[in-house]
Structure formats: C-alpha cells, structure tokens
N, C-alpha and C positions, 0 to 999 in steps of 0.2 A: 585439432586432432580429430581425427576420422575413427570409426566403428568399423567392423570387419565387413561391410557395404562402401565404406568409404564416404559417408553421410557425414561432412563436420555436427560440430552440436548446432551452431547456428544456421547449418543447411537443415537440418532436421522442420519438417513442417511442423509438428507435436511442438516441440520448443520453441520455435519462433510463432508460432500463435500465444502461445502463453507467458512468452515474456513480450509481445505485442500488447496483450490484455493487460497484462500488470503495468507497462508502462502506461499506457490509459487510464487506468486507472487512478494510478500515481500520479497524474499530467494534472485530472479532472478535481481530486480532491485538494495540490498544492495550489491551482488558479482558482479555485471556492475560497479558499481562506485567503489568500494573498489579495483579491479582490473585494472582500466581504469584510475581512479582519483587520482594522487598521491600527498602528498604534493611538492609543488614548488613556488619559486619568482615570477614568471610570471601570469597576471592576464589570469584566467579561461573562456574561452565564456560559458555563461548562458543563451543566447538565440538568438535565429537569424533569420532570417526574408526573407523572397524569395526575398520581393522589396526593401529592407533598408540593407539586411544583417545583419551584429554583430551589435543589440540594446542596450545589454546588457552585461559587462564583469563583475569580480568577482575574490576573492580569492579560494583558492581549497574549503577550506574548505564548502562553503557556496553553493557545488552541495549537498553537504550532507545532507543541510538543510531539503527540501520535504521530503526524502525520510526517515526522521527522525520524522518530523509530520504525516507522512501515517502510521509509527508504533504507535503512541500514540492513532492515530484515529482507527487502528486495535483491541487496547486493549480496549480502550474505546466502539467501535460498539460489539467488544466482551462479555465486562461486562453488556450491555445496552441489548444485545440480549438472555442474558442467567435469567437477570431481567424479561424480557418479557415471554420468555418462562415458567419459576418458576410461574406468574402471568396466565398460561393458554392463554396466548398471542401468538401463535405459529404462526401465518402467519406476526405480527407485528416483529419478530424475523427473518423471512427469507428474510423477506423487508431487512429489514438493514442490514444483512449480504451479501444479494446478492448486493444492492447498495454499501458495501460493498470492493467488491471486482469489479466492474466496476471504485469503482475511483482508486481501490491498480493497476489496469490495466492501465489506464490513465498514476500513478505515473512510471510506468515501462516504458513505453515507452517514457515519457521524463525524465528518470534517462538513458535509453540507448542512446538518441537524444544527451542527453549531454555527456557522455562516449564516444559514437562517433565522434561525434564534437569536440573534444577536443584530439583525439589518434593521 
C-alpha cells in the first residue's frame, strides 16, 4: 500500500533503514546466544552486579527468553508501524520503529553481557 506519493511502506527509505537496523540487530544478539549459550546441567549467570556480583542464576534455556520477546515485539512494532503508515500516519510509524530498534539495541547488549559472562 502506497501513501499519496506512492512511496509503499517498504519503498520508504525511513522504514527500510529501520527495520534494516532492527533486523541486525535481532540477527547479532540471536547468533551471541545461540553460539555462546549451549544447553547444559549447570545453572546460567543471568545477571550480575558491580557491588553484589551474581544476583541472579538460571537454566540455559531461559537467556533465550528476552531475546525471544524482542522478536515478537519486532513483529508486533512492525505490523503497528505499517498500520500507521496505510493510515497516512508516517511520522507515528518512524516513532515506533526507531524506538524500535533502541530497545532491539538495549536487547543486544545484554543478550552479549550474558553470552559473555557465561563463556
């Protein structure tokens, strides 16, 4: 669906860099953990702390967790943003995908914190 330029949402440069980004993003933190995270017995550190150290331990499985709601939230700010733009909404659309991809960034560095912490 085109805009009264005739610009689909996917032709749009604004949006195709930003779910470019998000995908990257997404790509970067699922191969940190699927590389780094393997299944095992032993419980996983999940988060750790300057002045207390390990707060928080965990099974493997459950680094997986975030970085598994960050895709649903991908698909969801995706379908929500291509809503808005069909609706002549186009700066309501860059909102959200650029916020977006500030939290898929967030998700990356503590999907690597834990990859890390845990090799």
């Amino acid at each position: 669906m085109g805009d009264e330029n005739g610009v689909t949402f996917l032709g749009n440069a604004f949006i195709k860099n930003f779910l470019l980004g998000a995908l990257f993003l997404l790509l970067v933190g699922w191969v940190m953990l699927i590389y780094f995270i393997l299944p095992r017995e032993t419980p996983l550190i999940l988060h750790y702390n300057v002045y207390f150290g390990v707060d928080l331990l965990g099974t493997w499985w459950q680094a997986y967790v975030l970085q598994g709601v960050a895709s649903l939230l991908f698909l969801l700010h995706t379908a929500l943003g291509y809503s808005f733009y069909k609706k002549k909404d186009r700066f309501a659309a860059y909102i959200l995908l650029l916020a977006t991809n500030f939290i898929l960034f967030g998700v990356a560095v503590v999907s690597a914190s834990i990859a890390f912490i845990n090799y």
